[in-house]
DOZASE-521792 format. One line per field, with one value per residue (C-alpha): x, z, y; residue number from 1; residue in one letter. Coordinates in nm, 4 decimals, m for minus. Example, Ala and Ser with C-alpha at 12.3 -4.5 7.8 and 13.67 -1.06 7.14 Angstrom:
// residues 2
east: c(1.2300:1.3670)
up: c(0.7800:0.7140)
north: c(m0.4500:m0.1060)
k: c(1:2)
r: c(a:s)
This chain:
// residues 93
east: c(3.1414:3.2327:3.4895:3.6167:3.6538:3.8327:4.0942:4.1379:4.2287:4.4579:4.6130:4.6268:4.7846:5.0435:4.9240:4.8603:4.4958:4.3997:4.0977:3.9942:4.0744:3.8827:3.5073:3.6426:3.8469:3.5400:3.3420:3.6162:3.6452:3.2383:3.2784:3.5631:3.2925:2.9874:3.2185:3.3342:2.9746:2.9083:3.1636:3.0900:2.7414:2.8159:2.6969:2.9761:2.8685:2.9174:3.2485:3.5142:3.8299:4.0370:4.4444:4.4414:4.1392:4.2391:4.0590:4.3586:4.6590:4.9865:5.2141:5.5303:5.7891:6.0386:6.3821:6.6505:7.0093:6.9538:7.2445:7.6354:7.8569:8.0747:8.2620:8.5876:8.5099:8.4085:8.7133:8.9700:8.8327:8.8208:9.1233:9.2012:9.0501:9.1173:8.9982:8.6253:8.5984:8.6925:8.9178:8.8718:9.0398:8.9805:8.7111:8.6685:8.9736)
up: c(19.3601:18.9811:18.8010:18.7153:19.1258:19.1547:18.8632:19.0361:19.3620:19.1630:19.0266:19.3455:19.5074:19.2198:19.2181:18.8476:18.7921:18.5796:18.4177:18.5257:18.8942:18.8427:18.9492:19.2894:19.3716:19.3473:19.5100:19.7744:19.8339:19.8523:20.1366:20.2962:20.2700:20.4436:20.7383:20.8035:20.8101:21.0679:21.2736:21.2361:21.3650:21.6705:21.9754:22.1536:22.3771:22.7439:22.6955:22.8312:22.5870:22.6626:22.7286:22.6244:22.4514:22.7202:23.0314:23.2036:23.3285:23.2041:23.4563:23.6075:23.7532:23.9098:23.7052:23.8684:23.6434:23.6157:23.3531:23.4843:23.2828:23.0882:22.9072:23.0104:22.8705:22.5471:22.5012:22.5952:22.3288:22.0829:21.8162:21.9167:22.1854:22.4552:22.7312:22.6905:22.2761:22.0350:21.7786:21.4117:21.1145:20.9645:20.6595:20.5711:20.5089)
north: c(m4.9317:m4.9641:m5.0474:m4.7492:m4.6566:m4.9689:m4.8714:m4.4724:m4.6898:m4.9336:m4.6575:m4.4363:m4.7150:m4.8038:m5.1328:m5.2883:m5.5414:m5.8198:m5.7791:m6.0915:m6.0543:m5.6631:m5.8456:m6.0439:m5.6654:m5.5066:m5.7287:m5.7732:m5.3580:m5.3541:m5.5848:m5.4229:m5.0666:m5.2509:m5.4319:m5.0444:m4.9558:m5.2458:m5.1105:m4.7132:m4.8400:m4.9848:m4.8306:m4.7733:m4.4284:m4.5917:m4.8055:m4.7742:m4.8185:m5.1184:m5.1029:m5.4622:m5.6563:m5.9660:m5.9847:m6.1186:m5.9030:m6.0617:m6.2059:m6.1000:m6.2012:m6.0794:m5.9821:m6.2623:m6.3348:m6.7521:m6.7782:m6.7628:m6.5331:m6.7469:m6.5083:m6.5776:m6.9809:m6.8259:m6.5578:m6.8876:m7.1149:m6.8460:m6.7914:m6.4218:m6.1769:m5.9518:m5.8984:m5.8554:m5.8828:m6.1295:m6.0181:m6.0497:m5.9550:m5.6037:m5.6387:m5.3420:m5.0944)
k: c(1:2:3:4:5:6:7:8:9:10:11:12:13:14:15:16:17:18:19:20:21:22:23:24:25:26:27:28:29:30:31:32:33:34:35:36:37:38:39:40:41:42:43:44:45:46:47:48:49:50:51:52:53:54:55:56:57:58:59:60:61:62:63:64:65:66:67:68:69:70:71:72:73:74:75:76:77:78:79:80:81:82:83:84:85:86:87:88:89:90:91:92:93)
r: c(x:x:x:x:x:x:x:x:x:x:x:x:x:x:x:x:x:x:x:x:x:x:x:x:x:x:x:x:x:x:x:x:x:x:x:x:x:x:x:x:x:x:x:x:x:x:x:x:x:x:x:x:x:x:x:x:x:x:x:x:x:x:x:x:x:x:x:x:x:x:x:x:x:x:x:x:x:x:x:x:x:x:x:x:x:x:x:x:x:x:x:x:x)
């Protein structure tokens, strides 16, 4: 990769360089190229894809209410409500 591949992609991706940070980019997207290689290499022919990359299955539990509904606490203590809401003044007209 050279510099002036680097620049296209700089450009490409609106993204402005340093000329002194232009070396370590290239050096950087050179790496980037040959870890994609790595990977494109692998054999992976006989294996089977993974819905998780964990062993383990998660947990579960099952769905009970542990909180009481306090809402009519919170509506008494507030300045203004109604029923179900608190009310508030109008901000925007």
């Amino acid at each position: 990769m050279d510099k002036k591949t680097v620049a296209t992609i700089a450009y490409l991706s609106r993204l402005s360089l340093n000329e002194k940070n232009e070396d370590k980019i290239t050096d950087d997207l050179e790496n980037i190229i040959k870890f994609v290689d790595q990977l494109n290499a692998a054999e992976t022919d006989n294996i089977e894809p993974l819905a998780s990359p964990l062993e383990k299955t998660a947990k579960t539990r099952p769905d009970k209410i542990t909180a009481e509904n306090r809402k009519e606490i919170f509506l008494e203590r507030s300045p203004k409500s109604n029923e179900d809401y608190f009310l508030v003044p109008r901000v925007v007209e």
